[in-house]
C-alpha positions, -999 to 999 in steps of 0.1 A, spaced: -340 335 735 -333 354 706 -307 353 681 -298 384 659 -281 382 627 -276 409 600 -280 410 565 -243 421 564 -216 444 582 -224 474 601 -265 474 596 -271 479 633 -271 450 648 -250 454 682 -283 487 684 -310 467 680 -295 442 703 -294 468 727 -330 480 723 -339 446 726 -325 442 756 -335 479 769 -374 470 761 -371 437 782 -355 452 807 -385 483 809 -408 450 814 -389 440 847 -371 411 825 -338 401 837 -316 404 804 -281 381 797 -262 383 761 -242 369 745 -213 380 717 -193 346 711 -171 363 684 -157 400 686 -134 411 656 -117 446 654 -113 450 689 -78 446 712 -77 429 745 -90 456 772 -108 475 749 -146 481 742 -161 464 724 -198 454 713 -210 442 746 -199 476 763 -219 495 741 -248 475 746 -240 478 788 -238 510 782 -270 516 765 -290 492 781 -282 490 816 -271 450 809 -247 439 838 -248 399 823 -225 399 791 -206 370 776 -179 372 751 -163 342 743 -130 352 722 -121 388 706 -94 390 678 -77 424 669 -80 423 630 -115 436 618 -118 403 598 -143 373 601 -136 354 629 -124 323 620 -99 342 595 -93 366 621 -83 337 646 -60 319 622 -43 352 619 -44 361 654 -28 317 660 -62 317 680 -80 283 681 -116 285 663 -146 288 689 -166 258 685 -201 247 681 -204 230 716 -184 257 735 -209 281 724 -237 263 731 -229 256 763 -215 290 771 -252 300 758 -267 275 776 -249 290 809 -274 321 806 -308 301 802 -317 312 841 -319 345 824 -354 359 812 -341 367 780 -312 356 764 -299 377 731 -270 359 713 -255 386 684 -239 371 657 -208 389 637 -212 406 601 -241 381 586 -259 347 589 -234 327 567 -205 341 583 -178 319 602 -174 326 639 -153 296 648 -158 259 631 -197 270 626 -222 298 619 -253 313 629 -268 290 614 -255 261 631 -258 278 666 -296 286 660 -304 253 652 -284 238 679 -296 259 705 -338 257 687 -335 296 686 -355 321 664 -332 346 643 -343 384 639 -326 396 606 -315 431 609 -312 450 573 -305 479 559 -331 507 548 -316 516 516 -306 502 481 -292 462 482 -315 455 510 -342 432 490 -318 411 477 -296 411 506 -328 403 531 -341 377 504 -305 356 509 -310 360 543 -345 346 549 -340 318 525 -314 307 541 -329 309 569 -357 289 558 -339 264 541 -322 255 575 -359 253 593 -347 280 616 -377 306 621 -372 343 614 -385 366 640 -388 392 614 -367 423 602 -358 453 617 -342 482 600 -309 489 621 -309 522 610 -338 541 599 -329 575 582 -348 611 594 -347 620 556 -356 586 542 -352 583 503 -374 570 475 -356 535 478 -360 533 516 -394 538 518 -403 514 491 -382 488 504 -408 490 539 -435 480 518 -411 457 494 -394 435 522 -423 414 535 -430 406 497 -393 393 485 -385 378 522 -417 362 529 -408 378 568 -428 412 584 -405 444 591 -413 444 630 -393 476 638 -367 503 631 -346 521 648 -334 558 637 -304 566 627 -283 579 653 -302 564 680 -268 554 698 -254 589 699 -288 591 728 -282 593 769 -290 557 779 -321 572 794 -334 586 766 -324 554 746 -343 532 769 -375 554 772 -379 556 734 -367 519 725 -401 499 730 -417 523 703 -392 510 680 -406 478 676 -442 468 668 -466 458 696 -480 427 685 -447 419 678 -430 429 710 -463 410 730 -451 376 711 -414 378 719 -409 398 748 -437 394 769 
C-alpha cells in the first residue's frame, strides 16, 4: 500500500497516482484506489478517480464522499450539510481493498489538510502505510517539501520519497537546483518525475512511458 500526499494543491498528485498504478499494472499487479475525499466536483461528474481509470486502465476505484465547492473537505462538507468522513470509515473502506496487489490511497490538497474528522496523517498511521510526497519542480518547493517530510517524520510515518508531479520540458535555473537541493532540506530521495503534460497522452502512450518515470531501485522496493 501506498499513500500519496502533496506538498500542496494541484502538484500532480491524482498523475502520479495514476502512473503508479499504470507501472503496477505493466507488472501483472492487480491495482485498487482509493480517493476518500473529492472537492470541486458535482454528483455524476468526473472526478479524480476517472482520470486515473482513464489513464491507467484501473476498473477498482473507491470514493467515499465528493462535495461540489472546490474547498477542503471538511469545510466543504459543513457547507455542503454533509457529515465529516471519519477516521474508521476510511480505514475500513481501505481496508476493503487489501485483496488487491496494490492499494494507492490519494489524499486531497496536502498532508495536514482535513478530509473529514482526520488527516493523512492520521490515516497513514492508522492504516501503518508509507506516504510518497509529490512536489512541485519550481520556486517554494524546498520549503514546502521540508514541512512536509518533517511532518511526516515527526508522526513516525515513513516517506517513500518525492516525486515531481510535473516536470517541465524547459526546466529553469530553480527547478534544476531544487533536484539536487530536495534530498538535502527533506532528508527524503526524489525517486521520479513525471513531465509536464503527461496527462494530455493516449492511455497507451501514458502506460508505455510511466515505469521510466520513476527510478528502478525505487520502483524494485515498492512495486515489485
Amino acid at each position: 500500500m501506498l499513500i500519496v500526499t502533496g506538498t500542496s494543491t494541484d502538484v500532480g498528485k491524482t498523475v502520479v497516482t495514476a502512473a503508479l498504478a499504470a507501472l503496477a499494472r505493466s507488472r501483472g499487479r492487480s491495482v485498487a484506489v482509493c480517493k476518500p475525499a473529492q472537492t470541486g466536483v458535482r454528483p455524476g461528474e468526473d472526478g479524480d478517480l476517472s482520470e486515473i481509470a482513464r489513464l491507467a486502465g484501473v476498473t477498482r476505484t473507491l470514493e467515499l464522499a465528493r462535495y461540489p465547492d472546490p474547498l477542503a473537505p471538511d469545510t466543504a462538507a459543513r457547507r455542503a450539510g454533509q457529515p465529516l468522513l471519519t477516521l474508521g470509515e476510511t480505514v475500513r473502506a481501505v481496508d476493503s481493498l487489501a485483496d488487491a496487489d496494490l492499494t494507492l490511497v490519494e489524499g486531497a490538497g496536502g498532508l495536514l489538510v482535513r478530509l473529514g474528522d482526520f488527516t493523512v496523517v492520521e490515516l497513514a498511521q492508522k492504516l501503518a502505510a508509507p506516504v510518497l510526497v509529490v512536489a512541485a519542480a519550481g520556486l517554494g518547493t524546498l520549503n514546502h517539501s521540508a514541512l512536509t517530510t518533517r511532518a511526516l517524520a515527526a508522526a513516525g510515518i515513513p516517506c517513500a520519497g518525492l516525486v515531481i508531479g510535473s516536470w517541465p520540458a524547459a526546466p529553469d535555473l530553480a527547478a534544476e537546483c531544487n533536484l539536487a537541493d530536495l534530498p538535502e532540506v527533506t532528508g527524503a530521495e526524489v525517486v521520479g518525475a513525471v513531465p509536464e503534460g503527461a496527462a494530455r497522452r493516449h492511455p497507451d502512450a501514458f502506460a508505455e512511458a510511466a515505469p521510466g518515470w520513476f527510478r528502478p531501485e525505487w520502483r524494485e522496493r515498492y512495486l515489485s
